[in-house]
C-alpha positions as CSV (number, residue, x, y, z in Angstrom):
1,X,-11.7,-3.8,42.2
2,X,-7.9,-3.4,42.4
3,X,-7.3,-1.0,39.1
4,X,-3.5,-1.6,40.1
5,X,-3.7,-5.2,40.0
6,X,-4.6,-4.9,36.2
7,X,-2.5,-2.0,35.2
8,X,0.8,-3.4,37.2
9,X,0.2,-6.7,35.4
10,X,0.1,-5.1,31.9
11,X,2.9,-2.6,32.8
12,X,5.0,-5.9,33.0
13,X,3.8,-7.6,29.7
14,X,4.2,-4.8,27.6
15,X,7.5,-5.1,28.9
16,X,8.2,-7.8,26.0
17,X,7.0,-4.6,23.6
18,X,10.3,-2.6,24.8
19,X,12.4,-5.8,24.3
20,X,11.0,-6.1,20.8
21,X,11.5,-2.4,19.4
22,X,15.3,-2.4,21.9
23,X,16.3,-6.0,20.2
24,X,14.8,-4.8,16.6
25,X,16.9,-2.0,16.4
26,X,20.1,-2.3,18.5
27,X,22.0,-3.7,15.8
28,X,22.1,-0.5,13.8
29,X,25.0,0.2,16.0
30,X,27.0,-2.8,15.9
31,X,26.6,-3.1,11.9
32,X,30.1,-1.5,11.0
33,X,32.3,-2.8,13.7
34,X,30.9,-6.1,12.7
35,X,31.4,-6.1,9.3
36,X,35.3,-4.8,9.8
37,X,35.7,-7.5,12.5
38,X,34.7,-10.6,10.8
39,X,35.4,-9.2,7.2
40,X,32.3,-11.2,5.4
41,X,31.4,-10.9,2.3
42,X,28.5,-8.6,2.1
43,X,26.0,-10.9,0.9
44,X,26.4,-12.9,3.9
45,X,26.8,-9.7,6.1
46,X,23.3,-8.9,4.8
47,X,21.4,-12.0,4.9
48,X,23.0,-13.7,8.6
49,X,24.6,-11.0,10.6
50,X,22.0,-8.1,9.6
51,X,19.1,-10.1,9.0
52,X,18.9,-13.7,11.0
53,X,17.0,-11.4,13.6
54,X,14.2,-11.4,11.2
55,X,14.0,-14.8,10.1
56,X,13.7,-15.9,13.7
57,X,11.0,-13.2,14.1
58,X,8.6,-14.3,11.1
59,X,8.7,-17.9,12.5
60,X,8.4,-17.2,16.2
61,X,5.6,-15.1,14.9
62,X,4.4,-18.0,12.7
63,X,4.7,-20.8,15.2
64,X,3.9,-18.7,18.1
65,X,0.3,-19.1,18.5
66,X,0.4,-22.9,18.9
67,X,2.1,-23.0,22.5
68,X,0.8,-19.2,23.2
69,X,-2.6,-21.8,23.1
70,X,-1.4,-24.8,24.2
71,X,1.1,-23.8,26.9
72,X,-0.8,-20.3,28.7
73,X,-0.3,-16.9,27.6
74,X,1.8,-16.6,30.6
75,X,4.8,-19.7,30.2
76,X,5.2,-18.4,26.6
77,X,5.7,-14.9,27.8
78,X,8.0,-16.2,30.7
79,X,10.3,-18.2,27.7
80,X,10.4,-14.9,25.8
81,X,12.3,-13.4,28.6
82,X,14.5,-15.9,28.4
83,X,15.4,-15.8,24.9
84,X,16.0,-12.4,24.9
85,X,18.4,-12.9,27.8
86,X,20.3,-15.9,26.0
87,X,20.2,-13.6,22.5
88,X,21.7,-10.4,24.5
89,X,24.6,-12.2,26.3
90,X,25.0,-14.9,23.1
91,X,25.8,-12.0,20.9
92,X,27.8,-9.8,23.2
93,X,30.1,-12.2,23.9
94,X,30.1,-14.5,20.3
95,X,33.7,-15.4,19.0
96,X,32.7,-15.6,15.2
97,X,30.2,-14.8,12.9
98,X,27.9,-18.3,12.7
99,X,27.2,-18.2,16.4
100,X,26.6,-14.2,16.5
101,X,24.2,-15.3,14.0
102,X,22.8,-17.9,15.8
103,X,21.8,-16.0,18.8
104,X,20.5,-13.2,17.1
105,X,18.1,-15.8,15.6
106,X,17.0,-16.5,18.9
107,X,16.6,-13.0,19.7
108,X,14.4,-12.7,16.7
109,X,12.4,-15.8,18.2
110,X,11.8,-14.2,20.9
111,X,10.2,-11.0,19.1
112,X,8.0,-12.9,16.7
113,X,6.3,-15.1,19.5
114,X,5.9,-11.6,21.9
115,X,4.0,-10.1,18.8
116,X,1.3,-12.9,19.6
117,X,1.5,-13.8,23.0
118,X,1.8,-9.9,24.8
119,X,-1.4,-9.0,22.8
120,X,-3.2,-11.6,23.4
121,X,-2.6,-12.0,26.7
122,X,-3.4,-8.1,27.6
123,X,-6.6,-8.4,25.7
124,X,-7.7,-11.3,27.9
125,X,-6.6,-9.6,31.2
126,X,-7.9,-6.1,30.8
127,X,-11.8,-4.5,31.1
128,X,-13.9,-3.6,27.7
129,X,-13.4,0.0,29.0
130,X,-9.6,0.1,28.7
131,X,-8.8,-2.4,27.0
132,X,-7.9,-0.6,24.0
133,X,-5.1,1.5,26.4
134,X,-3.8,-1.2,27.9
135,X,-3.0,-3.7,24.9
136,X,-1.9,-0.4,23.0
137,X,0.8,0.3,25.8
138,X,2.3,-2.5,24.1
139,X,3.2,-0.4,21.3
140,X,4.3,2.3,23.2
141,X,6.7,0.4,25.0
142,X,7.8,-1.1,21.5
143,X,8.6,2.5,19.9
144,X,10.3,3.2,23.6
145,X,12.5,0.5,22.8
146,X,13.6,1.7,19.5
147,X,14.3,5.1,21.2
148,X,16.7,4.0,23.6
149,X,18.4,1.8,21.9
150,X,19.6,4.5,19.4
151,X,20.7,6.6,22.5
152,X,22.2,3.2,24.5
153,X,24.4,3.3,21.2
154,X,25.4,6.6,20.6
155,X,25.9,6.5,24.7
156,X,27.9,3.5,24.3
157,X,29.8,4.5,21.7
158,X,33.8,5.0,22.8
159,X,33.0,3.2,25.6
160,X,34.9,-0.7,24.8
161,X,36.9,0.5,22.2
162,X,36.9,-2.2,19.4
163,X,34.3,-3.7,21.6
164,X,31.9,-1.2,21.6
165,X,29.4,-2.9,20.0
166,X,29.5,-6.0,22.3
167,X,28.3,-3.7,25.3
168,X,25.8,-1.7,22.9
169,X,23.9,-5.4,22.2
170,X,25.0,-6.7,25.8
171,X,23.3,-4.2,27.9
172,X,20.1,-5.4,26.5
173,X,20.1,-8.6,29.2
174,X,19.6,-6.0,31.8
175,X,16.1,-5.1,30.9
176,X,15.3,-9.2,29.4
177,X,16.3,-10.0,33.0
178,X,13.9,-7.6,34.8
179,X,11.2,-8.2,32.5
180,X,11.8,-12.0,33.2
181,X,11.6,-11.3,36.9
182,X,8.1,-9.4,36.7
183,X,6.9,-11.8,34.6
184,X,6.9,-14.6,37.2
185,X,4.4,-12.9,39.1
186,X,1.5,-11.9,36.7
187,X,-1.2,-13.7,36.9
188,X,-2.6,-16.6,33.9
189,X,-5.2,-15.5,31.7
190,X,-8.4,-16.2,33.2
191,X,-9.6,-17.1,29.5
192,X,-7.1,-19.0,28.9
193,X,-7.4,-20.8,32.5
194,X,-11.1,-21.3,31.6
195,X,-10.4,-23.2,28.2
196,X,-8.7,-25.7,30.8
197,X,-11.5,-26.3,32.9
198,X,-9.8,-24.3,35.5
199,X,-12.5,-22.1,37.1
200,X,-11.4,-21.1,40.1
201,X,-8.5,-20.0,39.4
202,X,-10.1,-18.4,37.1
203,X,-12.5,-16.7,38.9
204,X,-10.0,-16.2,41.7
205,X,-8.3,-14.0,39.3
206,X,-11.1,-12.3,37.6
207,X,-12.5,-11.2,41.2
208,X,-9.4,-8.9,41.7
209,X,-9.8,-7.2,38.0
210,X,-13.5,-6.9,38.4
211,X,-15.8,-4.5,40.7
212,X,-18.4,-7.3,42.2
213,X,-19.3,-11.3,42.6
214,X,-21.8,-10.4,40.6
215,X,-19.9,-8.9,37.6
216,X,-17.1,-11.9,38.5
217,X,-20.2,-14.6,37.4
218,X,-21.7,-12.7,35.0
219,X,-18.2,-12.7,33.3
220,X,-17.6,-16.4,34.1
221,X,-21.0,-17.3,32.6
222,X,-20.5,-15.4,29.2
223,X,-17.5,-16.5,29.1
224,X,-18.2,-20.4,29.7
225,X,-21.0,-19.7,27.6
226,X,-18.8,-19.0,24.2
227,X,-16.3,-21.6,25.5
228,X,-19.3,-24.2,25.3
229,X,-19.9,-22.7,21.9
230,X,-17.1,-22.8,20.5
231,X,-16.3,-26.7,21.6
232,X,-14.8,-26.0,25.1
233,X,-10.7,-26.2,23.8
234,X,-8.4,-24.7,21.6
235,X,-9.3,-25.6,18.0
236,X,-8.3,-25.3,14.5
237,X,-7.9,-21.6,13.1
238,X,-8.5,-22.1,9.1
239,X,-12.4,-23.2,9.3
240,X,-15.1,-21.0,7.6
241,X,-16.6,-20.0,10.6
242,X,-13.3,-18.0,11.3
243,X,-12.8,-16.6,7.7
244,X,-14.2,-12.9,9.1
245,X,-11.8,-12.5,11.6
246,X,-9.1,-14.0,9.8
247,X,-9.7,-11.4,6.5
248,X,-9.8,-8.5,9.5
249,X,-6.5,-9.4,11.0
250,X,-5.1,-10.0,7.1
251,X,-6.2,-6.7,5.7
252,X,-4.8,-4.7,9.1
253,X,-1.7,-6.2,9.1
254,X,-1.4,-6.1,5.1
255,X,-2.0,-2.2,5.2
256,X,-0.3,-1.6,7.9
257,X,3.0,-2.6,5.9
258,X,1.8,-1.2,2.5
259,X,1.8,2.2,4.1
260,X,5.3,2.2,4.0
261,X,6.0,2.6,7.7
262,X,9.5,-0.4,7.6
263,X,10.1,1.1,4.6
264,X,11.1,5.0,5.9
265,X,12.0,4.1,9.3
266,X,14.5,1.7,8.1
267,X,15.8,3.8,5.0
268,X,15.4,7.0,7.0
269,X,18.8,8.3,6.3
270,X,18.9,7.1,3.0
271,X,15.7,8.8,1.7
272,X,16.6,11.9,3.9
273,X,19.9,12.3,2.0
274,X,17.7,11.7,-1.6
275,X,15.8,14.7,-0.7
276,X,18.8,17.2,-0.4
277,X,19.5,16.3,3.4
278,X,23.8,16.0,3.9
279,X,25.2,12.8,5.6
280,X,25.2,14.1,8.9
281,X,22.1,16.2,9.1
282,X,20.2,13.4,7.9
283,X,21.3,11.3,10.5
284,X,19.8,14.1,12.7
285,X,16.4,14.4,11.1
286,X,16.2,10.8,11.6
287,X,16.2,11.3,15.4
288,X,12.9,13.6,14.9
289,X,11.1,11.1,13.0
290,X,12.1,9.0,16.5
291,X,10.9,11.6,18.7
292,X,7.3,12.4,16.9
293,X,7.3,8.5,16.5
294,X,6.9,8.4,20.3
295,X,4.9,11.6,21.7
296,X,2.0,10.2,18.7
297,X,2.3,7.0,20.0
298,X,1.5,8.5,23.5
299,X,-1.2,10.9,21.9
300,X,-3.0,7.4,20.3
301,X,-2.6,5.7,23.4
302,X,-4.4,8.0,25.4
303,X,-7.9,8.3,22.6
304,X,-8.1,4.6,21.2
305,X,-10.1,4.1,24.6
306,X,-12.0,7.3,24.1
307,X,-13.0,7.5,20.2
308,X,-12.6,4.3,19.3
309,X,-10.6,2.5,16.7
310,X,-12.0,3.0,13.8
311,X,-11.7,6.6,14.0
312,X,-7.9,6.6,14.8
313,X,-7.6,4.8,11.6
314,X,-9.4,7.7,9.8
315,X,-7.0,10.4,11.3
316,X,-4.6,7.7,10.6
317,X,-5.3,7.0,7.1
318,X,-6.3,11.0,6.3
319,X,-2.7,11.7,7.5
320,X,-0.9,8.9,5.7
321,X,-2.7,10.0,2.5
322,X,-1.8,13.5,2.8
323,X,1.8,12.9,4.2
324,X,2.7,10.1,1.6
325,X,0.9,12.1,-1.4
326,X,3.1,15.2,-0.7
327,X,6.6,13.4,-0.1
328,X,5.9,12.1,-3.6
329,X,5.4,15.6,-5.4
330,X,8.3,17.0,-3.1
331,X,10.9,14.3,-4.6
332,X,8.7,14.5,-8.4
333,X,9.4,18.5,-8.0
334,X,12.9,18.8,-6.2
335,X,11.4,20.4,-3.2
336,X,13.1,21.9,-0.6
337,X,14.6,18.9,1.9
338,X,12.9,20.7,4.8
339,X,9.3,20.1,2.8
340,X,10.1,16.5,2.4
341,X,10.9,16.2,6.0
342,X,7.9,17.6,7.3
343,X,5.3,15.6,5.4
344,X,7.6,12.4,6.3
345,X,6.9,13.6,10.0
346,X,3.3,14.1,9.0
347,X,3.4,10.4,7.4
348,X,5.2,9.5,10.6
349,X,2.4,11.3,13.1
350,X,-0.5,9.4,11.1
351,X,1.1,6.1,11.9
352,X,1.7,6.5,15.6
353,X,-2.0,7.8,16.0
354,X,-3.7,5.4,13.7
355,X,-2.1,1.9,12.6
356,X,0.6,1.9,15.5
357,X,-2.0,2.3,18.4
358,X,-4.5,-0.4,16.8
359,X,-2.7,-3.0,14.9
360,X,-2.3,-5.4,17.4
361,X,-5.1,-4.3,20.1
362,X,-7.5,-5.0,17.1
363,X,-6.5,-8.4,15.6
364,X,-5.9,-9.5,19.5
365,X,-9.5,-8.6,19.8
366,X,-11.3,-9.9,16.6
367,X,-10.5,-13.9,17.4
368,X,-12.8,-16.2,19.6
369,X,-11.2,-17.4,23.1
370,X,-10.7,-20.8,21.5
371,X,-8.3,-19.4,18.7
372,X,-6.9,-16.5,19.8
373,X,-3.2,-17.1,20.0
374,X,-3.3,-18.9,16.4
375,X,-5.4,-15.8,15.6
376,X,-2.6,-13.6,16.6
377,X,0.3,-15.8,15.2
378,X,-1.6,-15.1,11.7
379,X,-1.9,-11.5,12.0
380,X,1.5,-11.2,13.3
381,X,3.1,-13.5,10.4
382,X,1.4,-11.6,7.4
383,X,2.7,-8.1,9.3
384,X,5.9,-9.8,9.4
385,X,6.3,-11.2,6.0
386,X,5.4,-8.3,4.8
387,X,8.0,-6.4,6.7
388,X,10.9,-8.8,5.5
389,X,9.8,-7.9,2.2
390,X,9.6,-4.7,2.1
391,X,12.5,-4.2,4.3
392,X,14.8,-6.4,2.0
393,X,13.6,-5.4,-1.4
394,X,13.4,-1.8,-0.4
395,X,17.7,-1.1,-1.2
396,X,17.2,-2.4,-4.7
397,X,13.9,-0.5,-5.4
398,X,15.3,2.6,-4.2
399,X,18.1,2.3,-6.4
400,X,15.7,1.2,-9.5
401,X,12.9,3.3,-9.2
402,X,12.4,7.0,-8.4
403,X,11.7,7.9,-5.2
404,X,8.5,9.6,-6.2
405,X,7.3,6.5,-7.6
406,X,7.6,4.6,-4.2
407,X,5.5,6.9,-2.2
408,X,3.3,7.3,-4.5
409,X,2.5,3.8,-4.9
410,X,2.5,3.7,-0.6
411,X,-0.5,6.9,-0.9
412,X,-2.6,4.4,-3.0
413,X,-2.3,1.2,-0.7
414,X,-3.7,3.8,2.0
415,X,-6.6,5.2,-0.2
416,X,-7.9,1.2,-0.1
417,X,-7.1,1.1,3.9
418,X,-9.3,4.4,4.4
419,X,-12.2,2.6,2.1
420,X,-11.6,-0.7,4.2
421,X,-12.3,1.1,7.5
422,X,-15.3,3.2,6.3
423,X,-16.8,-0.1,4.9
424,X,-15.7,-3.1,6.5
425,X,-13.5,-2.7,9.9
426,X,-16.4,-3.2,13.0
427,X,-15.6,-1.3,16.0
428,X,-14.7,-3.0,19.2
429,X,-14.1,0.6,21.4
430,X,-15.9,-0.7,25.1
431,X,-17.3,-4.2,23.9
432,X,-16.2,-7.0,26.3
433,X,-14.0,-9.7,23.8
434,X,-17.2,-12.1,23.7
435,X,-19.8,-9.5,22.2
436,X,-16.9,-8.2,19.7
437,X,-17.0,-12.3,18.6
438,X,-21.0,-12.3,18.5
439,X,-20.6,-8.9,16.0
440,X,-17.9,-10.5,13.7
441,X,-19.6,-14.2,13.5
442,X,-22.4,-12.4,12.8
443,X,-21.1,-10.4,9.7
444,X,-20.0,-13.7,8.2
């Protein structure tokens, strides 16, 4: 077996994680210069220039599944590239607000259908045994993204004068571009290719990912076996024999947003400064949430293959718990700023270990070959709703409500996700995609 072939071919997909996290964020550092430029009213500041990203991302997220199954894992993946590439250069170079706002739409397109075709497509091409890593690298790459695209800012700043902020969103077409290059070469989904009746192609790929001819038509046979099952082509999603995985992949991506997670990273500052942090060393701290953001992603990465999922999402859930329940009593008792920020980084290391590593190798792994992509387009729209939300309500509740309150109300969403795992989430750690289907249709 060629080990690279695998691991070079998911290197490249979770590529489109790096886009998403670099794309999601980099317009934290065009937000002022904008809004002096154009002079818009701040209603429509908010809602177009600051948010049309996350419109386009809920419905490429929504829609994403049906050409994600329709189309190949890998001509969806290929189309991402390109709208990242169009959104980059669109926005760099846009004369007024309406068409800035346009191709940051795109943009936003381009992240809400790579939140169902990546995973599903590194699901399909890795082994039971690292499975897990690889889909998970995904992530990774995402929280990369949002790393360096606060550093291409600050490093860009000064550098275009007034224009600084068309070369801090422009340099992103560098990376869309080299992603869509490597894309080109990966090879289709053997799943996918086998829903089409296309088995050699299939099998010509699944003999370079797997050990043996043997293993190859065991593999094709189990596979061709649920295919046969299932009704040989991409069907329907909302049918009652899918309601199990469909109530798994809600209730992840549901508590994965009610812990909070858009909520601090995207208020950081603000709740930083609440807590007795000044303007500038708040900006700092926010840089450490960044920085433990990554090294725990990196840390989940490397045990999801070794204990398991379910057991991240204990640490996960233990730590969110603890970390949520003591930010509340720091802001309900005027704590010291430094105690607030170090249960926030606790909160922060729970995430990156637990939720962040499984969210989306789990729901990519709890849907039938047949449904997958609409599988993951459901997961990744009620993650995304949620995060629009959260994400637009959350200035007017943390001007309403005190802070206490809010984090508070986070800790008890979280006591529910540890009783959801202990009770109800199956594990999938080292179980090839077709047993993990047999387990959940059997649990109906």
């Amino acid at each position: 077996m060629d080990k690279r072939f695998t691991v070079i071919a998911s290197l490249t997909v979770a590529l489109a994680g790096f886009l998403f996290g670099f794309d999601t964020v980099v317009i934290s550092g065009a937000n002022e210069p904008i809004k002096a430029l154009w002079n818009t009213s701040s209603w429509f500041h908010g809602f177009f220039i600051m948010s049309m990203a996350l419109w386009g991302t809920v419905i490429g997220a929504f829609f994403g599944g049906i050409p994600t199954d329709r189309y190949g894992r890998k001509k969806v993946l290929i189309w991402i590239g390109v709208l990242y590439f169009l959104s980059a250069l669109g926005s760099a170079l846009a004369p007024d607000p309406y068409s800035f706002s346009f191709f940051r739409f795109i943009g936003g397109l381009g992240v809400g259908a790579s939140s169902v075709a990546a995973p599903a497509y590194l699901s399909e091409i890795s082994s039971a045994q690292n499975r897990g890593k690889l889909v998970a690298l995904y992530q990774f790459n995402l929280v990369l993204g949002i790393l360096l695209a606060f550093i291409s800012n600050y490093s860009l700043k000064g550098f275009g004068g007034a224009d600084d902020w068309r070369y801090m969103l422009g340099v992103e077409a560098i990376p869309a571009l080299l992603y869509l290059v490597l894309v080109l070469r990966v090879p289709r989904s053997p799943r996918w290719l086998l829903l089409q009746g296309r088995v050699e192609e299939a099998r010509s790929i699944l003999a370079q990912m797997l050990p043996s001819a043997e293993a190859v038509q065991q593999t094709l046979q189990t596979i061709q076996k649920h295919i046969a099952i299932e009704g040989g082509k991409s069907e329907g999603l909302f049918q009652k024999k899918f309601s199990r995985p469909i109530f798994l992949a809600f209730c992840i991506a549901f508590f994965n947003q009610l812990s909070g997670i858009n909520f601090v990273l995207y208020y950081a500052p603000v709740i930083l400064e609440k807590s007795g942090f000044a303007a500038s060393d708040s900006l700092l701290s926010s840089v450490s949430i960044g920085a433990v953001n990554l090294i725990f992603t990196m840390v989940g990465l490397s045990l999801i293959d070794r204990l398991g999922r379910r057991t991240l999402m204990y640490l996960g859930s233990f730590a969110y718990i603890i970390g949520l329940g003591m930010i509340s009593y720091a802001f309900y008792t005027d704590a010291a700023p430094m105690f607030s920020l170090i249960f926030i980084l606790v909160f922060i290391t729970g995430h990156a270990i637990g939720q962040g590593a499984v969210i989306w190798v789990f729901i990519s792994e709890t849907f039938p070959n047949s449904v997958r992509g609409k599988g993951q387009a459901f997961g990744s729209s009620v993650h995304w709703v949620l995060a629009a939300l959260i994400t637009l309500l959350g200035e007017v509740v943390i001007e309403s409500v005190p802070a206490w309150t809010i984090f508070a109300f986070f800790a008890a969403f979280m006591v529910l996700q540890l009783a959801f795992t202990h009770f109800i989430m199956p594990e999938t750690k080292g179980k090839s995609l077709e047993s993990v289907e047999d387990e959940v249709a059997l649990e109906l």
